[in-house]
Backbone bond lengths (Angstrom), bond angles and torsions (degrees), N, CA, C in turn:
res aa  C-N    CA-C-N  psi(-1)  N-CA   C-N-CA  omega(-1)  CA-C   N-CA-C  phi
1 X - - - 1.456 - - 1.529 108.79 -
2 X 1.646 125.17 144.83 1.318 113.48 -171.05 1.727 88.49 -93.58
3 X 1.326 82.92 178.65 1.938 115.44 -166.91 1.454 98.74 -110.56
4 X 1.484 91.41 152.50 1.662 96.68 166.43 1.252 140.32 -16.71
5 X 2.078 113.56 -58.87 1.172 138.64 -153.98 1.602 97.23 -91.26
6 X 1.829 116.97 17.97 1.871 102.74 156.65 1.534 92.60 -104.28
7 X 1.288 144.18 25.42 1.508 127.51 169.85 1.180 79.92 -136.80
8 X 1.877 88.52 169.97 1.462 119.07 -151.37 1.631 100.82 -121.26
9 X 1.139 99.59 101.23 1.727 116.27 -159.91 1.623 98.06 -109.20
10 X 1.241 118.56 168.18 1.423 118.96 174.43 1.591 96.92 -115.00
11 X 1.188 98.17 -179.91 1.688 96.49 -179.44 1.599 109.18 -57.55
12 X 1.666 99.27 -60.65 1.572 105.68 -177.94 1.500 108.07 -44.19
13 X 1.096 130.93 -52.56 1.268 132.71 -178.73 1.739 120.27 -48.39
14 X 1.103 115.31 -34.89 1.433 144.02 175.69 1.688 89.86 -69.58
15 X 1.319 120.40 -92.18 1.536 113.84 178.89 1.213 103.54 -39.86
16 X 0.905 139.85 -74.83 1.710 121.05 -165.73 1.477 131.84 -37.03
17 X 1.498 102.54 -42.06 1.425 94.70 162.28 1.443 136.21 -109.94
18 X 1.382 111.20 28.86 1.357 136.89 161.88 1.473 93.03 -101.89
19 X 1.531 140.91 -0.89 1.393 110.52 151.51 1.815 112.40 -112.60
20 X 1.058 102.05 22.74 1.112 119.19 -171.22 1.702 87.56 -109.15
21 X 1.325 121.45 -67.61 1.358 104.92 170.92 1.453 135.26 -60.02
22 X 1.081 120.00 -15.83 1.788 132.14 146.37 0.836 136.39 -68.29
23 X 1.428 117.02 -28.04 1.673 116.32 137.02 1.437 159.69 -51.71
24 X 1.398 77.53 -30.16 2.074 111.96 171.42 1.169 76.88 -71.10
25 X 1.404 103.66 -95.35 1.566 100.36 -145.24 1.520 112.10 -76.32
26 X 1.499 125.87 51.32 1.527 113.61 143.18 1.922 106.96 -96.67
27 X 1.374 107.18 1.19 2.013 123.07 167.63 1.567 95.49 -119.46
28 X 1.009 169.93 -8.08 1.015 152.19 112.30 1.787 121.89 -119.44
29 X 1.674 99.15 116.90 1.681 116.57 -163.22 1.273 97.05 -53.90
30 X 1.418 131.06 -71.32 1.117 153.44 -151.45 1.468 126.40 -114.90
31 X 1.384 107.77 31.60 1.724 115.67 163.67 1.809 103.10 -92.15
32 X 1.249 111.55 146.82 1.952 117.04 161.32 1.809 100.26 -72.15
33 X 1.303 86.63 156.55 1.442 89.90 -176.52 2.103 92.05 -127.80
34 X 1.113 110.03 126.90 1.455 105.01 -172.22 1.482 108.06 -116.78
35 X 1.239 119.59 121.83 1.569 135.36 170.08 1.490 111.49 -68.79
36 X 1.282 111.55 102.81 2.002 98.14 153.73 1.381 103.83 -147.19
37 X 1.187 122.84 -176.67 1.130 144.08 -152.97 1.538 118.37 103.19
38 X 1.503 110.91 -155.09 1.607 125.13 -169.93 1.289 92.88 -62.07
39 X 1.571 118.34 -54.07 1.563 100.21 177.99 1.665 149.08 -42.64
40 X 1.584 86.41 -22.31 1.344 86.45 -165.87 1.954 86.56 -114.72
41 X 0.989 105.04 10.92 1.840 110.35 166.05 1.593 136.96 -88.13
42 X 1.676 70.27 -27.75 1.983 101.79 170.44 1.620 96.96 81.60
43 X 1.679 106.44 39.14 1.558 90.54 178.40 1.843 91.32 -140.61
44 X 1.314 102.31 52.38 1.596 106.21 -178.55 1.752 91.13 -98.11
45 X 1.025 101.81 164.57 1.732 134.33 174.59 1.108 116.11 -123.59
46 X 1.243 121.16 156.21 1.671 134.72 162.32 1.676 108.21 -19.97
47 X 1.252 101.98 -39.44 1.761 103.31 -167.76 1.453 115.81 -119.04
48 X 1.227 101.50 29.95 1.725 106.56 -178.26 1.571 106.44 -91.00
49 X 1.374 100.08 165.46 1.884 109.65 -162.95 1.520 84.34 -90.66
50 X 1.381 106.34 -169.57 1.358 136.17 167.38 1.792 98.78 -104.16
51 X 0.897 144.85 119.29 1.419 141.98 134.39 1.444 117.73 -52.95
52 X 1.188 142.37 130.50 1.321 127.99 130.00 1.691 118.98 -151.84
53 X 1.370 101.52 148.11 1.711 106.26 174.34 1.211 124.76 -124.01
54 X 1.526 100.24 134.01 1.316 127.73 -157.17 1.360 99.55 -125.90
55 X 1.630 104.57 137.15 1.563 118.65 -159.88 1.599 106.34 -128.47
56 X 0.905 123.62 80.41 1.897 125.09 176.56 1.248 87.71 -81.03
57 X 1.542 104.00 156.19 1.776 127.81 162.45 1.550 108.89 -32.29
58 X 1.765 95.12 -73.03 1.358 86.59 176.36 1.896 112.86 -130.56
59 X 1.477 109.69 -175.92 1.443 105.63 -168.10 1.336 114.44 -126.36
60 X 1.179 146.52 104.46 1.275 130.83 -176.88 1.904 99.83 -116.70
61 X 1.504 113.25 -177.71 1.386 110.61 -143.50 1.943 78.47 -88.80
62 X 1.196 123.70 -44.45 1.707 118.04 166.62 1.173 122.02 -19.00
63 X 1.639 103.04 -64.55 1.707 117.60 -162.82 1.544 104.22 -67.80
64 X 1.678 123.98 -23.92 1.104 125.10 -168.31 2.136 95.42 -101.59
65 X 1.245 106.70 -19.05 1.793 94.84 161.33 0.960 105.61 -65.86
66 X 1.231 113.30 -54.99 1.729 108.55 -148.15 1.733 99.17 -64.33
67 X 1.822 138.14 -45.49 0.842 140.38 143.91 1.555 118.19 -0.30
68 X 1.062 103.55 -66.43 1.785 127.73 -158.84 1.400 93.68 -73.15
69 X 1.524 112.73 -57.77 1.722 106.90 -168.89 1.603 104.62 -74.64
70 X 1.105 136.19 -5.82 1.371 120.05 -169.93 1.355 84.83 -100.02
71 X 1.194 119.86 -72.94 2.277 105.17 -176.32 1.523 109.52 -52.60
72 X 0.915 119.78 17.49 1.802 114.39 162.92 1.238 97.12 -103.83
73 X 1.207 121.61 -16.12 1.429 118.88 176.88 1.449 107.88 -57.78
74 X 1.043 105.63 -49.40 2.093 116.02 -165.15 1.610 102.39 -102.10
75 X 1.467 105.18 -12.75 1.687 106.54 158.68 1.541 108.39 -55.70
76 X 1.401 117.41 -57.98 1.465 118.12 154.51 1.163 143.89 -34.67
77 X 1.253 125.17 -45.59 1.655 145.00 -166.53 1.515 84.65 -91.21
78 X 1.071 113.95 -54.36 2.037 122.29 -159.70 1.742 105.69 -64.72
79 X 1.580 113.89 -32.08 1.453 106.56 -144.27 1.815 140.50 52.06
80 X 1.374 78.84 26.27 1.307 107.44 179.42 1.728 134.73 -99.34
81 X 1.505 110.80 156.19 1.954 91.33 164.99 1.266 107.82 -128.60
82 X 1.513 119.36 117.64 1.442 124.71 169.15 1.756 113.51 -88.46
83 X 1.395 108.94 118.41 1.161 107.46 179.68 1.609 126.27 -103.18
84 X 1.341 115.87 69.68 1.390 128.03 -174.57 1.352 120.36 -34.30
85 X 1.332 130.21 129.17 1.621 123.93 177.12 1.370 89.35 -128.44
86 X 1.696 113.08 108.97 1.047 132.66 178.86 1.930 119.09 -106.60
87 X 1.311 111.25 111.10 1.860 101.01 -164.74 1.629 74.63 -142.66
88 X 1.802 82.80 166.14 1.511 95.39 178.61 1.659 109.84 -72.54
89 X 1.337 127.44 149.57 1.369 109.37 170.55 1.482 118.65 -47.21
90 X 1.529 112.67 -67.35 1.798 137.43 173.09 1.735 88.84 -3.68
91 X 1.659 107.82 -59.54 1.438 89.48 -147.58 1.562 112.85 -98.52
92 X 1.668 92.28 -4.80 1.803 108.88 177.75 1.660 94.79 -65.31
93 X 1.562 115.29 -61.04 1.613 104.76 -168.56 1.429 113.61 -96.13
94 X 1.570 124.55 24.34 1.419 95.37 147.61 2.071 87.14 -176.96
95 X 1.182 121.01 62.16 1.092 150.92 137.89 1.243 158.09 -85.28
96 X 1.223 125.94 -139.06 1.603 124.35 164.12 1.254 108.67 -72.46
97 X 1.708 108.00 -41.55 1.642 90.48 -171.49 1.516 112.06 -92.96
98 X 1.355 144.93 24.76 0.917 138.32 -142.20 1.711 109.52 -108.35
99 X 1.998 100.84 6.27 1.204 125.94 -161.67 1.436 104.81 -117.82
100 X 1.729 107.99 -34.52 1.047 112.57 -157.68 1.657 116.21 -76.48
101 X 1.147 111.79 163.59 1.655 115.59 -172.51 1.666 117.15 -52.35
102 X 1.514 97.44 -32.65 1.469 111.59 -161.33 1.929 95.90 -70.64
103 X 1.078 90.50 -30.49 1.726 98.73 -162.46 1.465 85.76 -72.30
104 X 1.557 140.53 -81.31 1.551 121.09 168.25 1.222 131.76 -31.42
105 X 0.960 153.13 -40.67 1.379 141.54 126.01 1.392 125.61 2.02
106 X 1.149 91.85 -83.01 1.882 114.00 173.27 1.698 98.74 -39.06
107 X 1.220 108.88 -74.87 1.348 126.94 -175.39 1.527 113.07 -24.27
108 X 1.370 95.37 -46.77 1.533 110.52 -166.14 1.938 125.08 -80.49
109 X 1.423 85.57 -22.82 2.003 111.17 -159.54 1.048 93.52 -130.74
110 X 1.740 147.91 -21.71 1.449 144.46 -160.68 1.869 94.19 -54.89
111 X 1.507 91.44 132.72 1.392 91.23 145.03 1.888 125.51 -129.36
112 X 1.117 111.43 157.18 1.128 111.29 150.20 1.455 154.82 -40.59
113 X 1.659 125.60 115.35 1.682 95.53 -150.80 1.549 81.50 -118.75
């Protein structure tokens, strides 16, 4: 999977999702947190989200509040919208979604956060 340093980030952009990745994982230490979308296509705008997917063992509707309310935190501070796609891994790499379009995509543009 590529890393940060093949897109063209600004500093702020760099801090943002290095606190975005310190946030995940102070609720989960050791999940990847993967960037795609327009951002990581180089076809974001003034008003584009953040994409990213994040894969814990498992998912319950808690683990994905508590998720949600802590990046609304810096949704705030940022003026920003991070749009988390949170699934269990199990079924991200060889499940329901393991067919779906989004998962090629990902596959293809994922980055590393």
């Amino acid at each position: 999977m590529k890393t940060l340093d093949v897109l063209q980030l600004s500093a702020h952009e760099h801090a943002f999702l290095e606190k975005v990745r310190k946030t995940v994982h102070k609720v989960l230490p050791h999940e990847p947190l993967i960037l795609f979308g327009s951002k990581v296509r180089g076809e974001a705008g003034p008003e584009s989200d953040w994409d990213i997917l994040i894969l814990p063992q498992r998912v319950t509707s808690e683990l994905k509040h508590e998720i949600r309310a802590a990046l609304y935190e810096i949704e705030l501070e940022e003026g920003v919208v991070i749009n988390p796609l949170i699934l269990p891994k199990m079924e991200w790499e060889k499940g329901r979604f393991r067919d779906h379009p989004i998962h090629r995509r990902i596959d293809e543009e994922g980055v590393l956060v």
